[in-house]
N, C-alpha and C positions, 0 to 999 in steps of 0.2 A: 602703259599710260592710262589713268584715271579720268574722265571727263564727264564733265556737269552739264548736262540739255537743259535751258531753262525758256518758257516762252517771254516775250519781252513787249507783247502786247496787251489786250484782253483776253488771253486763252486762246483755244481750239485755232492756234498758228500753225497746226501740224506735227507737235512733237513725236508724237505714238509712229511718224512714219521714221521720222530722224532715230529716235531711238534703236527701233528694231533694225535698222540698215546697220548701225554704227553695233547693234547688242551680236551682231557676227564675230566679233574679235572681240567681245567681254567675255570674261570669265563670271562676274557676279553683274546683275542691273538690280539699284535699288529705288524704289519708289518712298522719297522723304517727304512731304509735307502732303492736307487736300484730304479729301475725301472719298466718295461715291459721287459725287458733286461734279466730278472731273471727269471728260469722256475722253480717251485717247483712238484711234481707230486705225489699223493696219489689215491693209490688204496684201492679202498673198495667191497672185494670180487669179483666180474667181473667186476666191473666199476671204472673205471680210471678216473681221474681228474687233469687237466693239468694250473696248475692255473700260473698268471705271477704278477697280481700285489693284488690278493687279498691273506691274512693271509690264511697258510694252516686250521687252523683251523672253517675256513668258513663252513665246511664240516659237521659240527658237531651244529645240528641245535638249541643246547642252549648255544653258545659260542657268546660272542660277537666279534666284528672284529672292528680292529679301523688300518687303512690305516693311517700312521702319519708325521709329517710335513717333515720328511727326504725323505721322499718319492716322486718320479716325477712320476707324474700321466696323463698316456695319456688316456683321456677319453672314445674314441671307445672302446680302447684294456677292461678298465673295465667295459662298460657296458655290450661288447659280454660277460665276465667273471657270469655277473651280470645273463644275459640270459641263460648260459648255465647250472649254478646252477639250475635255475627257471625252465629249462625244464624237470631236474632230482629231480624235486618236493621237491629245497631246496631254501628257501625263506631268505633273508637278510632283510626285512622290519623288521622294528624298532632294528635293530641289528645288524646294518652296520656305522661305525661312522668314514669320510672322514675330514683329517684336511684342515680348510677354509685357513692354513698357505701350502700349499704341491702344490709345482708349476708343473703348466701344458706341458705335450709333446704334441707342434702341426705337423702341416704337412712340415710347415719349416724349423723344429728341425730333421727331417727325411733325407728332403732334403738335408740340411745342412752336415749330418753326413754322405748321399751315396758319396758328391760331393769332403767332404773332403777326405775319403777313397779313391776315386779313383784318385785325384789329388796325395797323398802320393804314391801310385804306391807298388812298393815294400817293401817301408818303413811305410806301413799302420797297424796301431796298431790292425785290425781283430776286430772290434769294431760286435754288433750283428745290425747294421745301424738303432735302433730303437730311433734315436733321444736321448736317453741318455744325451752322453754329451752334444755337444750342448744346452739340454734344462739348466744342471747344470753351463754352460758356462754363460746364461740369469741369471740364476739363482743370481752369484756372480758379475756379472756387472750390476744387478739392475736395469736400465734404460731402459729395453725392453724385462723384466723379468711378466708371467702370471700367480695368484696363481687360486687357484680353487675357492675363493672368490671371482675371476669376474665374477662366470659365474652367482652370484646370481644378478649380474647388469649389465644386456648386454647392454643397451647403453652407459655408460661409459665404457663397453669392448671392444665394435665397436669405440670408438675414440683411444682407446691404439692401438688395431689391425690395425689401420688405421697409427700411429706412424710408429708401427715398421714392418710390411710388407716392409712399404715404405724406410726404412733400410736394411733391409734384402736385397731387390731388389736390392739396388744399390750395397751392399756385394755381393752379388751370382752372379752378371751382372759383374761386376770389376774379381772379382779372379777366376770364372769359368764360365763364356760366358753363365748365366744359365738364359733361360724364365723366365717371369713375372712370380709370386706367384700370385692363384686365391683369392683374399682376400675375396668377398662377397663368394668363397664357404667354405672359412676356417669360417666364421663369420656364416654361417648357421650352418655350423657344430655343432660350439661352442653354437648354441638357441636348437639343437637337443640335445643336449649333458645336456645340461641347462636343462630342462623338468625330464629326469633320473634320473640325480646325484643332484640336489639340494638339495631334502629332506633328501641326507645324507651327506650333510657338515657342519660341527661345530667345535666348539673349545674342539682339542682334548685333547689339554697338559691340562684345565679344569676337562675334562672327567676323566683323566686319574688319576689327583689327587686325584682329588670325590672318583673314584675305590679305590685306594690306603688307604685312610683314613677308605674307609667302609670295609678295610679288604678281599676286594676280590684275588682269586687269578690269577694274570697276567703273560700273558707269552711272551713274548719278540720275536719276531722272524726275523733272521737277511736273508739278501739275499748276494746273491755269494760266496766269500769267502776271507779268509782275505789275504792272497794270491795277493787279486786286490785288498787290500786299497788301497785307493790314496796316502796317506804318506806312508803306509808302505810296500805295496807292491812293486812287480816287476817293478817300473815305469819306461819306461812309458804305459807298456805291464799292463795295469791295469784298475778298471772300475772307474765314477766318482764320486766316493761318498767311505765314511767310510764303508768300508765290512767287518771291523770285531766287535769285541763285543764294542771298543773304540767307533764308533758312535752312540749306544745305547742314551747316552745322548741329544748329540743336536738333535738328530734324531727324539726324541717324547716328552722332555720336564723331563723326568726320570732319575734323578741321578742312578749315577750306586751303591751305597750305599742302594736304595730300593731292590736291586736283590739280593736274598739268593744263587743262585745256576747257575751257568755260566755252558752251556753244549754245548763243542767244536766236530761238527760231521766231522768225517774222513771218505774216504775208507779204505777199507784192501788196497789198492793199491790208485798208482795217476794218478788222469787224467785232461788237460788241451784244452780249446777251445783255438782256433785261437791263433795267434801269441806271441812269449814273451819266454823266457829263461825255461828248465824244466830241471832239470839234471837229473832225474832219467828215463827219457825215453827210452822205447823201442821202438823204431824203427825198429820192427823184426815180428817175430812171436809169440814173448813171448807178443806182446803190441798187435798183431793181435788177438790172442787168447783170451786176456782179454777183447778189444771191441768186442768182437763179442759173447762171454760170459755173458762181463757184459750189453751188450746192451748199449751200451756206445754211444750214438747219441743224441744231443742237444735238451732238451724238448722245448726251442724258437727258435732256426736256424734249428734245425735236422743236422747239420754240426756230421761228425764224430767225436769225443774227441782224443784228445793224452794219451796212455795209456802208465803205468811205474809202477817200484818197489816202496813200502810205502818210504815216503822221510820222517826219522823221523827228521833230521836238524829244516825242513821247519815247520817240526806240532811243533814240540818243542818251534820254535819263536813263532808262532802265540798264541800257549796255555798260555805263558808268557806273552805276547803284552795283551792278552783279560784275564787276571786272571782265564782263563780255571780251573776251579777246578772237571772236570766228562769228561770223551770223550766217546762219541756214536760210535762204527765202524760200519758202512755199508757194504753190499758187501761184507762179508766174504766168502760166498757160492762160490763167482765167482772164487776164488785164486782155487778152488779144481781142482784136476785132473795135477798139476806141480810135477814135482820130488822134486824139492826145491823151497823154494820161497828166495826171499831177500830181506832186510832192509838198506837203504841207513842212516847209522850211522855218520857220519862225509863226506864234501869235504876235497877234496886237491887243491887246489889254487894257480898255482904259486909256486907250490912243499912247500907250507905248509898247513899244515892240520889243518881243525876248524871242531868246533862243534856248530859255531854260525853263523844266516841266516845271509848271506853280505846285506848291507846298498844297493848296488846300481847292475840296470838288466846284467852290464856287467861283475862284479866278480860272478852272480849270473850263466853264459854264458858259462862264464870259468868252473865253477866249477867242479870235478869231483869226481863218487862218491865213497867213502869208504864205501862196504856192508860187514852185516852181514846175513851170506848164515844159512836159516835154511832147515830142511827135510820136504817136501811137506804130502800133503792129497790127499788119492782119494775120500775118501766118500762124499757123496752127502750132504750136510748140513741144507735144506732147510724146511726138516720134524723134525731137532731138534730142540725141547723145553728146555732145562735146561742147564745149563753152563758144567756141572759133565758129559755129555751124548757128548760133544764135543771132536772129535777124541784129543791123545795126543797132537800130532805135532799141530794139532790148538791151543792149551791152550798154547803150548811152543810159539808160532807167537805174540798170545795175551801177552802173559808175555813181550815178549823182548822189543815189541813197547811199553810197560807200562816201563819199566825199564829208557828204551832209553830220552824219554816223560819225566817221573816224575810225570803223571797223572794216576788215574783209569781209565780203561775201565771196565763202568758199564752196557751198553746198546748194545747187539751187534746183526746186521740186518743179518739174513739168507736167507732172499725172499723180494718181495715188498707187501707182503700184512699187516697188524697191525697182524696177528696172528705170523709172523715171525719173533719176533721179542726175545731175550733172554733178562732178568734182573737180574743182580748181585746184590748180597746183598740189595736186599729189600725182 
């Protein structure tokens, strides 16, 4: 069986735990669209693992990992990834498979994105300045675009480098009075970089058919959330690439018609980085109690999150948008100790009321939200194992947002460890 994780909020809903629980019975996990931008985080007993651009499932030392062509790959950020695996005596040799099509984040792509942040001023999109966009910006203007296939020909990579530095320079020099770019140290870089990662780039979208035909099982694993697609999210408060299950395709080469089972991970509640429209925010102490609960701080920025009531509007488009047929909840445990909690069931807009997510960031700004007020929990949740053993008022929170949705919740997170983890009907 084939299955797509995609988050269906703003991000850091907890996929990196869904992954690795579920990367036990995969044979291949691939990490399709996002960046270094992306923090995924999996614990395993006392040891924590904070991965950004490698498959959670790396973790799990008979799973293969294939990093694929949607993906912008800044070299350092994976080989430190690649190192710290290594230190904690878990090896990716012959089992790490890097698409030669997945273009590179360098130091100008960095630059690029602090320079343009701070020229934006107050109208700066809160990007995580890890070159992202920017590299996606190369990416679709082609002409001074780097894949990870140069780095297996560094002298014809040092005439490209040599192009488009000398482009950049005059961009960054014109629009932000910015010093020369050091090119021969980006060009070492890129021979240090070379040495590492060679032996694990290849043609994935190959790879990935081969798997496909021999009947292996693949697991799809998406980064942020769909929340920050590019088309369909918030834009332009969004990341630069397909973050919801939609980009699966171009992203590795895999029709979405190979995937049996699409699993849309939520919080029990919402929370968003940096800047961009959220209507169901708290801005209070009801949003203070939940970051500080759910430990709600940026696994790549450490930037605090924006915390709020579940927006079932928001999960309902995106479970729609990605053929979501299974939702994982995260972060149940965190909601405990409220007298009530709420569900943001419909906006109002302009004094009309929808049930469907606005097209554009500014009816999305406007909107305001129509909740449904349920009775809280106090019990601590985090030592429960079985669905039947969860307080009422928790099974009544899970029903509404099922109702609300239109989807199951079959997955639902208590703690961060794989043993906290409850399954319905299997």
């Amino acid at each position: 069986m084939n299955t797509c994780v995609v988050g269906l909020q703003w991000g850091d809903e907890g996929k990196g735990k869904v992954v690795d629980i579920l990367a036990e019975k995969a044979d291949v996990v691939v990490r399709y669209g996002g960046g270094a931008n992306a923090g995924h985080t999996v614990i395993i007993g006392d040891t924590k693992f904070a991965l950004h651009l490698m498959p959670s499932g790396a973790v799990r030392e008979k799973t293969n990992c294939v990093i694929a062509n949607g993906v912008v790959v800044d070299p350092g950020t994976l080989i430190d990834e690649i190192n710290g695996l290594k230190e904690k005596n878990i090896s990716l040799e012959g089992r790490l498979f890097i698409s030669e099509n997945a273009h590179m984040v360098l130091d100008y792509h960095k630059m690029e994105d602090q320079l343009r942040e701070a020229a934006l001023g107050k109208n700066k999109i809160g990007t995580t300045a890890r070159g992202i966009g920017p590299c996606y910006a190369d990416k679709t203007g082609r002409s001074y675009a780097l894949r990870m296939a140069d780095l297996l020909d560094l002298e014809t990579l040092k005439e490209k480098l040599t192009k488009i530095i000398a482009y950049k320079d005059k961009l960054f020099g014109a629009l932000y009075q910015a010093d020369p770019i050091n090119a021969e140290d980006i060009y070492n870089k890129c021979c240090e970089h070379s040495k590492v990662l060679s032996p694990f780039i290849a043609n994935t979208t190959e790879y990935l058919h081969q798997s496909l035909d021999a009947g292996k099982n693949i697991l799809f694993e998406g980064a942020q959330g769909a929340l920050l697609d590019l088309d369909h999210g918030t834009f332009p408060f969004v990341t630069s690439s397909n973050a919801s299950a939609l980009g699966l395709g171009p992203g590795c080469g895999v029709p979405a018609q190979r995937v049996d089972r699409f699993i849309g991970v939520v919080k029990a509640y919402a929370t968003r980085v940096g800047a961009g429209p959220f209507p169901s925010e708290q801005d209070n102490e009801i949003g203070d109690a939940i970051r500080i609960k759910g430990h709600e701080f940026g696994t790549t920025t450490g930037r605090p999150r924006r915390c709020g009531w579940f927006d079932a509007v928001a999960v309902s488009f995106t479970a729609r948008l990605g053929g979501i047929n299974e939702i994982a909840m995260m972060h149940l445990d965190t909601l405990a100790g409220h007298k009530e909690v709420k569900i943001c069931k419909a906006y109002r807009i302009n004094g009309k009321e929808t049930t469907f997510f606005p097209g554009n960031a500014a009816d999305v700004q406007a909107a305001e939200c129509v909740y449904e007020t349920l009775g809280g929990w106090d019990e601590d949740l985090s030592g429960v194992t079985t669905y039947d053993a969860l307080p009422e008022n928790t099974k009544k929170y899970i029903a509404a947002v099922e109702e609300i949705v239109g989807v199951p919740v079959t997955i639902i997170g208590v703690g961060p460890k794989r043993s906290q983890a409850i399954f319905r009907n299997q």
